[in-house]
Backbone as JSON Lines, residues from 0, in Angstrom:
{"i":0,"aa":"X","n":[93.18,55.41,-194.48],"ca":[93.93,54.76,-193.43],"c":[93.91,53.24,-193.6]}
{"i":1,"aa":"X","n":[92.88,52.92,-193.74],"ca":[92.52,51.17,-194.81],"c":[93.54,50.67,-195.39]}
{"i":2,"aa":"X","n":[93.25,51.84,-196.05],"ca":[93.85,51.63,-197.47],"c":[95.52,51.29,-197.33]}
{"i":3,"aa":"X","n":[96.0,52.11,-196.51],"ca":[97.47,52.39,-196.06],"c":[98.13,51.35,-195.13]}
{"i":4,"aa":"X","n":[97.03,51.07,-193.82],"ca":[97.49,49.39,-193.28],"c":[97.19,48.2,-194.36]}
{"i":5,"aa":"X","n":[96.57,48.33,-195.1],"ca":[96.57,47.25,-196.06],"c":[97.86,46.75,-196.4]}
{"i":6,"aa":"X","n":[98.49,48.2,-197.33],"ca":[99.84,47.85,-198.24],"c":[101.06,47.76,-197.02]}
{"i":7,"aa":"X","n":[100.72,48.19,-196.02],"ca":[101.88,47.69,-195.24],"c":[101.89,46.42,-194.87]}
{"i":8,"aa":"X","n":[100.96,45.88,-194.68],"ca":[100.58,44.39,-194.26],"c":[101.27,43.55,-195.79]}
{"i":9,"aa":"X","n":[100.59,43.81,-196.81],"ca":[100.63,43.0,-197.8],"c":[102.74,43.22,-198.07]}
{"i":10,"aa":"X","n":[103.26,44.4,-197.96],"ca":[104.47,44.83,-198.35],"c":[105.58,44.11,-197.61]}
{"i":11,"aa":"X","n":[105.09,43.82,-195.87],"ca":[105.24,43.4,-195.1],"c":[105.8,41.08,-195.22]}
{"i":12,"aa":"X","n":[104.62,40.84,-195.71],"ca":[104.49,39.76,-196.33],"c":[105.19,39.57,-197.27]}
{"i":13,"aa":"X","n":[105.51,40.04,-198.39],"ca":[106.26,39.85,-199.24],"c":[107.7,40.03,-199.44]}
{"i":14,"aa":"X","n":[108.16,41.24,-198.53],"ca":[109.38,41.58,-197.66],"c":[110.11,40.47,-197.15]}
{"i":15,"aa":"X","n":[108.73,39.69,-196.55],"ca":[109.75,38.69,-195.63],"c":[109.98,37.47,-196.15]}
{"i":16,"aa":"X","n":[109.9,37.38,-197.67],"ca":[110.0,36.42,-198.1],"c":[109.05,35.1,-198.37]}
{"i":17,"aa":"X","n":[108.13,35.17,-198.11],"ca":[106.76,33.73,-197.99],"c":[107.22,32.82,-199.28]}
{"i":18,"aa":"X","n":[107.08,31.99,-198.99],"ca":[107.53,31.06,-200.08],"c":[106.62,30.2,-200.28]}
{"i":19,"aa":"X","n":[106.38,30.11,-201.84],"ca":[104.96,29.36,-202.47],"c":[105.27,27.84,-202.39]}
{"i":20,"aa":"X","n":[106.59,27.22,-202.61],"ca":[107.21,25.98,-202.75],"c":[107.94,25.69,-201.77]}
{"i":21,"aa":"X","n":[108.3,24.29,-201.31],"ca":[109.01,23.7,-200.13],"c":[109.85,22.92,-200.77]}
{"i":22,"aa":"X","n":[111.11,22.62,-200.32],"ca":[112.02,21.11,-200.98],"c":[111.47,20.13,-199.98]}
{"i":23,"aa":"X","n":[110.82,18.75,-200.23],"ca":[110.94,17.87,-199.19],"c":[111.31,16.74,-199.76]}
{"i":24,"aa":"X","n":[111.98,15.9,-198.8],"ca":[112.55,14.84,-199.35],"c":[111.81,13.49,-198.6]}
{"i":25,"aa":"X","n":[111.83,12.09,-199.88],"ca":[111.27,11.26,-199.36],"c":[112.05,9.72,-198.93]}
{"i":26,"aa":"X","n":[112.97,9.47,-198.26],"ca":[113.76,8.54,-197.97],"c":[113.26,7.03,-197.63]}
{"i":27,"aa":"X","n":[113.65,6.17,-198.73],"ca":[113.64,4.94,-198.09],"c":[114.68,3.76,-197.68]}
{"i":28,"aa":"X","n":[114.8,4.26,-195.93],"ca":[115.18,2.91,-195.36],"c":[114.92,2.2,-194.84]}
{"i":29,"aa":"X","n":[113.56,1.32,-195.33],"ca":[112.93,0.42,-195.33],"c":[113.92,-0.9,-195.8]}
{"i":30,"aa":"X","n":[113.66,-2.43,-195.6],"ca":[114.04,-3.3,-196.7],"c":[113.28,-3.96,-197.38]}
{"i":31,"aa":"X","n":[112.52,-2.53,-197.85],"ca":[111.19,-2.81,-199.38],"c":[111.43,-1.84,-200.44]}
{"i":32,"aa":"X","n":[110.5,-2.15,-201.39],"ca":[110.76,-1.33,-202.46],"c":[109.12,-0.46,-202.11]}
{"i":33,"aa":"X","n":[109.06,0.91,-201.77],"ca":[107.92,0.91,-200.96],"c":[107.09,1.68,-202.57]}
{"i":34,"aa":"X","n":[105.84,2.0,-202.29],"ca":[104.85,2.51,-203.32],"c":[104.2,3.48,-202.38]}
{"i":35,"aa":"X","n":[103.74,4.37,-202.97],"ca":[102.69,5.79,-201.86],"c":[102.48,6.51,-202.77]}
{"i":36,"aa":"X","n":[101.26,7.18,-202.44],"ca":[101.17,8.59,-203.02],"c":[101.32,9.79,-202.18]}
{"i":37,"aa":"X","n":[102.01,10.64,-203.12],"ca":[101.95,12.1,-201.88],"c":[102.0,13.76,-203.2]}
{"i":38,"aa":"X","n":[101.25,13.6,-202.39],"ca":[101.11,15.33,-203.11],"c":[100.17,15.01,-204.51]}
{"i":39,"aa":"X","n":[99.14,14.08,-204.4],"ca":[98.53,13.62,-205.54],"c":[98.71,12.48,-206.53]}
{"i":40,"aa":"X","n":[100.11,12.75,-206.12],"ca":[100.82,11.62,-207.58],"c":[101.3,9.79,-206.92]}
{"i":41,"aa":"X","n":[101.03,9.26,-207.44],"ca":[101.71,7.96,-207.01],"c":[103.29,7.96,-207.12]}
{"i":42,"aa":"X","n":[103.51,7.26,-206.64],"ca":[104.99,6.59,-206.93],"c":[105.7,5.74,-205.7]}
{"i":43,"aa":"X","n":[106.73,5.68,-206.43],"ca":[107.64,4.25,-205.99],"c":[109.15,4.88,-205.3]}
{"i":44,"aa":"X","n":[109.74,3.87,-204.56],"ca":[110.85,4.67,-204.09],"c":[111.41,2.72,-204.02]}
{"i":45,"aa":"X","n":[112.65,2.65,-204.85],"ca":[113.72,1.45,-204.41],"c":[114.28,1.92,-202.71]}
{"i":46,"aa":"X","n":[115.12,0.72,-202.66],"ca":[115.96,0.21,-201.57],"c":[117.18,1.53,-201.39]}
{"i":47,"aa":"X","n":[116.81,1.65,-200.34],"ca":[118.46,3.14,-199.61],"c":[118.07,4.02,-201.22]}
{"i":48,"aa":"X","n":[116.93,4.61,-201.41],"ca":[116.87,5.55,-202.18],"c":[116.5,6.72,-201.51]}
{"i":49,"aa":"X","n":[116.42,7.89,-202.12],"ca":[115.85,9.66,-201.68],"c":[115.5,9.93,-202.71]}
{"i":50,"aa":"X","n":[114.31,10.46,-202.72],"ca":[113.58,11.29,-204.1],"c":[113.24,12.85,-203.21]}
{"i":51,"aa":"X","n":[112.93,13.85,-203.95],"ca":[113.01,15.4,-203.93],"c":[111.72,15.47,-204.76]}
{"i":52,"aa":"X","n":[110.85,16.47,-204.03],"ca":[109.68,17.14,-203.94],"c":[109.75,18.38,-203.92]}
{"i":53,"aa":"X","n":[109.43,19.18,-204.91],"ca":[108.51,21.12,-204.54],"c":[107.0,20.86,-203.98]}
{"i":54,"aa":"X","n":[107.02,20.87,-203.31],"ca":[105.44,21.1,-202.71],"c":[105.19,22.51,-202.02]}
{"i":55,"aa":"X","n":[103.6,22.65,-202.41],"ca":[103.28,23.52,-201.33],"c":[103.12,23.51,-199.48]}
{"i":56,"aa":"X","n":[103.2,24.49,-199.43],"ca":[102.76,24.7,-197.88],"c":[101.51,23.65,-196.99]}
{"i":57,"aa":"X","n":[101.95,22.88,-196.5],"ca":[100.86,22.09,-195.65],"c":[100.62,20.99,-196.62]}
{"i":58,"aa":"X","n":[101.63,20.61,-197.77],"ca":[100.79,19.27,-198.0],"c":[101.19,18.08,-197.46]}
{"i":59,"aa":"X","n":[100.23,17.24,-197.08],"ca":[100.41,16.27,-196.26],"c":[101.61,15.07,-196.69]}
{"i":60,"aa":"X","n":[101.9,14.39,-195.57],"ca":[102.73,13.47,-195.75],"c":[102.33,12.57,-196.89]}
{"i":61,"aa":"X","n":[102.95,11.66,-197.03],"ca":[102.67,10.57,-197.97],"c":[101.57,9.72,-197.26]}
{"i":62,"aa":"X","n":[100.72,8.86,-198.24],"ca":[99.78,8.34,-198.1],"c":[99.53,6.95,-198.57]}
{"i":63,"aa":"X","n":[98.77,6.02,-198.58],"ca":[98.58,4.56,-199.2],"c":[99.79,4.17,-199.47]}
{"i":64,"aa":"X","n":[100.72,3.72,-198.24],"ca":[102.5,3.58,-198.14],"c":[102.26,1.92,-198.25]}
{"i":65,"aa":"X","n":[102.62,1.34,-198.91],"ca":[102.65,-0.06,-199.08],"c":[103.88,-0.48,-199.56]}
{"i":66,"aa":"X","n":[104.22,-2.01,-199.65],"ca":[105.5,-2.8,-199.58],"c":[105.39,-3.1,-201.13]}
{"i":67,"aa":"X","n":[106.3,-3.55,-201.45],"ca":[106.19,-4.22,-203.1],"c":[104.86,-5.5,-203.08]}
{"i":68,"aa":"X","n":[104.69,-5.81,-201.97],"ca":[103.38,-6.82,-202.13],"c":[102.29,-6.16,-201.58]}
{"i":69,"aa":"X","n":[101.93,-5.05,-201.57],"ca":[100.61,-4.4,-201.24],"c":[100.67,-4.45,-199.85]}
{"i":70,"aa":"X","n":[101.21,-5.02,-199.2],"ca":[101.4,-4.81,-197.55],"c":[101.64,-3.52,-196.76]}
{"i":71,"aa":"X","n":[100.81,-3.07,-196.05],"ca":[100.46,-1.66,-195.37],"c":[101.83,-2.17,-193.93]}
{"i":72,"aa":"X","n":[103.29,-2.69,-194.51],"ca":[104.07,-3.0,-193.78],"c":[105.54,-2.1,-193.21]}
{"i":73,"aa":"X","n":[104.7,-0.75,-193.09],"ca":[105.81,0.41,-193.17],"c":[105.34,1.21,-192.37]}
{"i":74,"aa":"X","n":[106.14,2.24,-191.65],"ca":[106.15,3.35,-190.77],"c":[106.79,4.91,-191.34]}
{"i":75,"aa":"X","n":[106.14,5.55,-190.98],"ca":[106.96,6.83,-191.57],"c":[107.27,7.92,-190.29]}
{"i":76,"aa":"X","n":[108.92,8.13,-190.75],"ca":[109.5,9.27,-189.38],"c":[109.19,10.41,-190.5]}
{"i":77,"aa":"X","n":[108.83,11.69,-189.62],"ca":[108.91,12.84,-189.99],"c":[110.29,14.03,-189.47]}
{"i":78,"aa":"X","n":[110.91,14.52,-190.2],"ca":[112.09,15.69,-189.01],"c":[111.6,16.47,-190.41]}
{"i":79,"aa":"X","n":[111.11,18.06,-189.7],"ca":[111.08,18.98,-191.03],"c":[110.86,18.39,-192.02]}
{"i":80,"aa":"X","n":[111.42,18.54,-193.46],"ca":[110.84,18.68,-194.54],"c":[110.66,17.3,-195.28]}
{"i":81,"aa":"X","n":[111.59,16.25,-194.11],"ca":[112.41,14.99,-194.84],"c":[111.03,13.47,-194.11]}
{"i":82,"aa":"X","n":[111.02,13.26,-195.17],"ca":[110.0,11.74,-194.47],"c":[110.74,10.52,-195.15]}
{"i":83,"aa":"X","n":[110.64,9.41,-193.97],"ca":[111.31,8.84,-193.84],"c":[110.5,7.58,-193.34]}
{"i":84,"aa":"X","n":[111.0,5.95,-194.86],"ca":[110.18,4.86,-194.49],"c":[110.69,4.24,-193.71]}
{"i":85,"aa":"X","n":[110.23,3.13,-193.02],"ca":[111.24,2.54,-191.89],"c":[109.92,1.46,-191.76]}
{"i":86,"aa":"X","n":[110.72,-0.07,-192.0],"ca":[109.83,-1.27,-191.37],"c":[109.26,-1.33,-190.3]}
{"i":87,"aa":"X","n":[107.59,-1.42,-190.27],"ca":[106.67,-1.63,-188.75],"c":[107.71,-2.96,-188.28]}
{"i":88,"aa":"X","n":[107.64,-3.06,-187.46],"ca":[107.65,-4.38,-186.37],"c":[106.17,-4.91,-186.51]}
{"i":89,"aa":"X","n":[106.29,-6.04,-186.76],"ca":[105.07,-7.01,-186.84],"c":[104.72,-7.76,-185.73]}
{"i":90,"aa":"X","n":[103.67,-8.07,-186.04],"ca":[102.8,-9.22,-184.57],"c":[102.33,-10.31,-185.16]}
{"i":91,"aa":"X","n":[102.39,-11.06,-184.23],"ca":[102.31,-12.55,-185.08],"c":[100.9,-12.71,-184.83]}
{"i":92,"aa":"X","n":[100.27,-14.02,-185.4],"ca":[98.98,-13.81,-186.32],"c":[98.62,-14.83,-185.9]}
{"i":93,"aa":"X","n":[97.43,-15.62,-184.62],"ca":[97.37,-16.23,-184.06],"c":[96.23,-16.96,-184.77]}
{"i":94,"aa":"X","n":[95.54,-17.5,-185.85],"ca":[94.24,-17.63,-186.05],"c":[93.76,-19.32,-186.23]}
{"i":95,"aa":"X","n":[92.54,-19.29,-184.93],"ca":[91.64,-20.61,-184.67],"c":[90.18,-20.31,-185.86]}
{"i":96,"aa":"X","n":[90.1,-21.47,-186.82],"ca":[89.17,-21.92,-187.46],"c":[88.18,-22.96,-186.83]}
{"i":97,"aa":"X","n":[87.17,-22.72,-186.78],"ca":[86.36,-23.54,-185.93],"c":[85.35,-24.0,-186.74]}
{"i":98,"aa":"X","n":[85.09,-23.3,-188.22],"ca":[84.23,-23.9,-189.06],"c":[84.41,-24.75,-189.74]}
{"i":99,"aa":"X","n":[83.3,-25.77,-189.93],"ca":[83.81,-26.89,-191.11],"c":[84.0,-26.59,-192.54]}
{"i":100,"aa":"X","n":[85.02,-25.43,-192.52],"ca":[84.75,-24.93,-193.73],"c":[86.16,-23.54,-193.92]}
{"i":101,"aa":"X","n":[87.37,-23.94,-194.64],"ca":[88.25,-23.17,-195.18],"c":[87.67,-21.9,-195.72]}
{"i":102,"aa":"X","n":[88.59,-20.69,-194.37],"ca":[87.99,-19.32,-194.53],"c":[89.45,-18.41,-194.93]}
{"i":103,"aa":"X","n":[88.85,-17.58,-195.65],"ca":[90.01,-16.72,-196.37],"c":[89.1,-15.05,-195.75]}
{"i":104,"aa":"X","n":[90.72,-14.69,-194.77],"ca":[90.52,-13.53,-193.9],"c":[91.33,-12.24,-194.72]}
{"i":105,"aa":"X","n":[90.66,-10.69,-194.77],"ca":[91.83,-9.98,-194.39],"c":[91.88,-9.06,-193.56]}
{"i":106,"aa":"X","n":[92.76,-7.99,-193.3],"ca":[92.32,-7.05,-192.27],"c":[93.01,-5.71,-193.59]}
{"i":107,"aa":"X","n":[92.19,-5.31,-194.14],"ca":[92.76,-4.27,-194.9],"c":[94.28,-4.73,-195.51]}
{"i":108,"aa":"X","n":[95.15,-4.18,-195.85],"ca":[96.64,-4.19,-196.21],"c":[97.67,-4.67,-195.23]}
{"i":109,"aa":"X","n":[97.24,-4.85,-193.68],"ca":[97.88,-4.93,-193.03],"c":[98.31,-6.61,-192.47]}
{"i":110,"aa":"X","n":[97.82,-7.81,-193.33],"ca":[98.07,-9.23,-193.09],"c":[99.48,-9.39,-194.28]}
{"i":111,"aa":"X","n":[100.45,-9.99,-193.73],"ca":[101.53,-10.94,-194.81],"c":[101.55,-12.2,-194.39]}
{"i":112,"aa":"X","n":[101.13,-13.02,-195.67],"ca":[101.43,-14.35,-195.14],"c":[101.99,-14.78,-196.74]}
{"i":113,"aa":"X","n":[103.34,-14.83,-196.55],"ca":[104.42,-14.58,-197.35],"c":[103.95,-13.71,-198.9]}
{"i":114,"aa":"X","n":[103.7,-12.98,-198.43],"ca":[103.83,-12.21,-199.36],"c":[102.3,-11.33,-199.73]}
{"i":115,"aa":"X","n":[101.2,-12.08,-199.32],"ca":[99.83,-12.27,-199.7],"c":[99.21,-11.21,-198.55]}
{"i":116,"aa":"X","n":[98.52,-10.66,-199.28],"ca":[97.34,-9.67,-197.33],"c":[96.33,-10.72,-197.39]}
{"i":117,"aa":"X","n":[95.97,-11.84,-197.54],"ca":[94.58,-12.67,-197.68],"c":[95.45,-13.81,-196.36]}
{"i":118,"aa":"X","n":[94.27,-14.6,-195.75],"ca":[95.31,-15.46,-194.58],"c":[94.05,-16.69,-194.97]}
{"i":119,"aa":"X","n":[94.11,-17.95,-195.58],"ca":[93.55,-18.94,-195.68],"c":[93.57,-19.67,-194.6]}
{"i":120,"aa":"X","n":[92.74,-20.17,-193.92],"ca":[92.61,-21.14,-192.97],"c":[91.87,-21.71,-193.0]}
{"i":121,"aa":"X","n":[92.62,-23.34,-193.57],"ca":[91.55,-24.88,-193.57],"c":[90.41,-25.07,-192.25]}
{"i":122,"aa":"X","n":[89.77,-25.73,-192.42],"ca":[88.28,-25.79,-191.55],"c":[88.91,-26.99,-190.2]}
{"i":123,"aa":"X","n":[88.78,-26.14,-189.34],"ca":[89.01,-26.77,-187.64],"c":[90.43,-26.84,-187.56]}
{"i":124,"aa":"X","n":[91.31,-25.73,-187.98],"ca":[92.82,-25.86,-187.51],"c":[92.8,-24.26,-187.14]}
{"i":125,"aa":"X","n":[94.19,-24.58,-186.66],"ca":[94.78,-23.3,-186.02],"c":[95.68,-22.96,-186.54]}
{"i":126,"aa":"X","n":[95.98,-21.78,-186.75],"ca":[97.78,-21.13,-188.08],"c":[98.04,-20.17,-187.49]}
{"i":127,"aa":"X","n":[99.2,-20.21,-187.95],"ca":[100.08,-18.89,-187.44],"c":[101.57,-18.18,-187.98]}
{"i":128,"aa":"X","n":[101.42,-18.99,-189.72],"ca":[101.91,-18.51,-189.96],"c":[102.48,-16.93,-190.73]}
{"i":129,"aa":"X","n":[101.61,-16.44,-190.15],"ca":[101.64,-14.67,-190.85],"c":[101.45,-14.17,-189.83]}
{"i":130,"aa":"X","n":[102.13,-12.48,-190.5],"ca":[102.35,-11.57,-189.42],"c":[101.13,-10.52,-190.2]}
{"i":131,"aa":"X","n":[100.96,-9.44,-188.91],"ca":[99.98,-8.58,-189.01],"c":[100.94,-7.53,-188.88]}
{"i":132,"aa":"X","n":[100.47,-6.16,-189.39],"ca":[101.1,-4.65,-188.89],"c":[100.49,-3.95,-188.45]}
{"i":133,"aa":"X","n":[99.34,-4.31,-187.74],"ca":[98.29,-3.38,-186.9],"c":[98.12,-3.95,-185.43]}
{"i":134,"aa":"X","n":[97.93,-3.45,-184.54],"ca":[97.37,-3.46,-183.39],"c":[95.38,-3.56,-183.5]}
{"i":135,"aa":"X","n":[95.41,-3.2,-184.17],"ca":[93.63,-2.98,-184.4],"c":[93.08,-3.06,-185.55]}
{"i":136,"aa":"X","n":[93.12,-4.14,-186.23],"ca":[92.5,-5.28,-187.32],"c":[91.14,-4.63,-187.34]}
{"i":137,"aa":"X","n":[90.68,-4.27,-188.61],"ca":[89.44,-4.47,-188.97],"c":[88.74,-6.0,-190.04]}
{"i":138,"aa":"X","n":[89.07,-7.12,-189.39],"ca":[89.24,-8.55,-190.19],"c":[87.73,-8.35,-190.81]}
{"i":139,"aa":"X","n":[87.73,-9.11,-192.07],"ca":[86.25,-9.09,-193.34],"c":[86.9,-10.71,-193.33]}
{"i":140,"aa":"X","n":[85.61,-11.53,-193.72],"ca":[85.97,-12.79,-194.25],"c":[85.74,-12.48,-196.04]}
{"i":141,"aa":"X","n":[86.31,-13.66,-196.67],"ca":[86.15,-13.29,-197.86],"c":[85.57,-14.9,-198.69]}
{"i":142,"aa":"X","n":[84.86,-15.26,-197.77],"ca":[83.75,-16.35,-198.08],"c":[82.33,-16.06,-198.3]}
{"i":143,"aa":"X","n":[81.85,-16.75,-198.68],"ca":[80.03,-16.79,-198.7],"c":[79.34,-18.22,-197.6]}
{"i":144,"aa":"X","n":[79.83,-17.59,-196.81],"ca":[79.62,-18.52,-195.74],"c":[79.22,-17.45,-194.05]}
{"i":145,"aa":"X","n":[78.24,-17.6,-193.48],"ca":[78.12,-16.68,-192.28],"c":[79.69,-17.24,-191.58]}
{"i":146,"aa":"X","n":[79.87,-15.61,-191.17],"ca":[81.5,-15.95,-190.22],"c":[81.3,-15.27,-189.7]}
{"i":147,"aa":"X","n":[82.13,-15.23,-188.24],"ca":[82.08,-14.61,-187.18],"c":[83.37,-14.55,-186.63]}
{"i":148,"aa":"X","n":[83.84,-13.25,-186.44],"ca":[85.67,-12.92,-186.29],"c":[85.56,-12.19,-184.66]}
{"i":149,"aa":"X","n":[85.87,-13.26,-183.85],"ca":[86.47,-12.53,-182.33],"c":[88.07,-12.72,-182.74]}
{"i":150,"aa":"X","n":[88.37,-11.28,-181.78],"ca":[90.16,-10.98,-181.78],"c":[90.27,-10.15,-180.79]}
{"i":151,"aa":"X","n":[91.93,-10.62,-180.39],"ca":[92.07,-9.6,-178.96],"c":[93.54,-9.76,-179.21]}
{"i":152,"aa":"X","n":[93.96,-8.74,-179.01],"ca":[95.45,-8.45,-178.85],"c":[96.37,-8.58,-177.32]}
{"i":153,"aa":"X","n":[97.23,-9.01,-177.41],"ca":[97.88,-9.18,-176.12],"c":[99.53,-9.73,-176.21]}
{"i":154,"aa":"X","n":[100.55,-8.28,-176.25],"ca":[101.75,-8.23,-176.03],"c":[101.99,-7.97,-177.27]}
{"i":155,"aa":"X","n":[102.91,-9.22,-178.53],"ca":[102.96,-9.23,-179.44],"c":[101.78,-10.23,-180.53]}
{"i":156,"aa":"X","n":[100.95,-10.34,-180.54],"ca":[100.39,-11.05,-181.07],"c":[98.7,-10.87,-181.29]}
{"i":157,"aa":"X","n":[98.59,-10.89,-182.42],"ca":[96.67,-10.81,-182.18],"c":[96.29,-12.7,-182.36]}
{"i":158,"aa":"X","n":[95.1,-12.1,-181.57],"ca":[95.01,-13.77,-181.25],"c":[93.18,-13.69,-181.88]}
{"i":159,"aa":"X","n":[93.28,-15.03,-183.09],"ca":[91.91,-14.28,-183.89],"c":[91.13,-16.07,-183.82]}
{"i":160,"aa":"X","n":[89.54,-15.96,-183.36],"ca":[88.62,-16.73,-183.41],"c":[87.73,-16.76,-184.45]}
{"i":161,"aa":"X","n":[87.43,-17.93,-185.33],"ca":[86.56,-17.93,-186.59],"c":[85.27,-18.87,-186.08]}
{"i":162,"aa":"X","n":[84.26,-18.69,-186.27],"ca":[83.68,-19.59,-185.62],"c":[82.13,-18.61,-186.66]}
């Protein structure tokens, strides 16, 4: 009797078609030339391009999605099988230097300051010229100097203390 619900189960399954491979497609309308990996492999996708994928069942979206300058400056829509890049909206990048001493910040992939994820700021000024793509900065200094990074977000803008 085992034996017999077995092959109906398994006959059952195969009857209905299960499919080992998926088509998914990866669209970029972004206005970058974006880079990611998905499904293991790296790659690149130009401007108003679509690339085509066989993947299996459940593999995840694309991953380490960055801009032609390493900028973590992208969003991805999902509908079914099709993913889709699309420019974050950025926040502007509020940052007070209080040390006597030019500090070079980043927050992971997510700082552009034209072009760069690193944000230099001369000793006792204030800048602002770069944008961020996060709400929630994990900022590292990238000096040999003790630093100390307060930040608080509020509306559009993170607003960052070096001291």
């Amino acid at each position: 009797m085992k034996y017999l619900l077995t092959l109906i189960i398994a006959f059952t399954m195969v009857s209905c078609g299960i499919r080992e491979f998926y088509s998914v497609t990866v669209i970029n309308e972004s206005s970058k030339t974006v880079s990611y990996v998905y499904n293991g492999q790296s790659d690149t996708i130009g401007l108003s391009d679509s690339k085509s994928y066989s993947v299996k069942a459940y593999t995840q979206p694309p991953k380490n999605v960055v801009d032609q300058n390493d900028v973590a400056s992208l969003n991805i829509n999902q509908k079914d099988n099709v993913f889709t890049f699309i420019d974050a909206t950025p926040f502007k990048l509020n940052v007070v230097n209080k040390l006597p001493i030019t500090v070079i910040i980043k927050a992971d992939k997510y700082i552009d300051d034209n072009g760069s994820v690193e944000f230099l700021i001369d000793e006792n000024t204030e800048k602002t010229t770069a944008k961020i793509f996060t709400s929630k900065p994990k900022f590292m200094s990238l000096v040999d100097y003790p630093v100390i990074i307060d930040w608080n977000f509020n509306e559009d803008t993170v607003y960052v203390i070096i001291r």
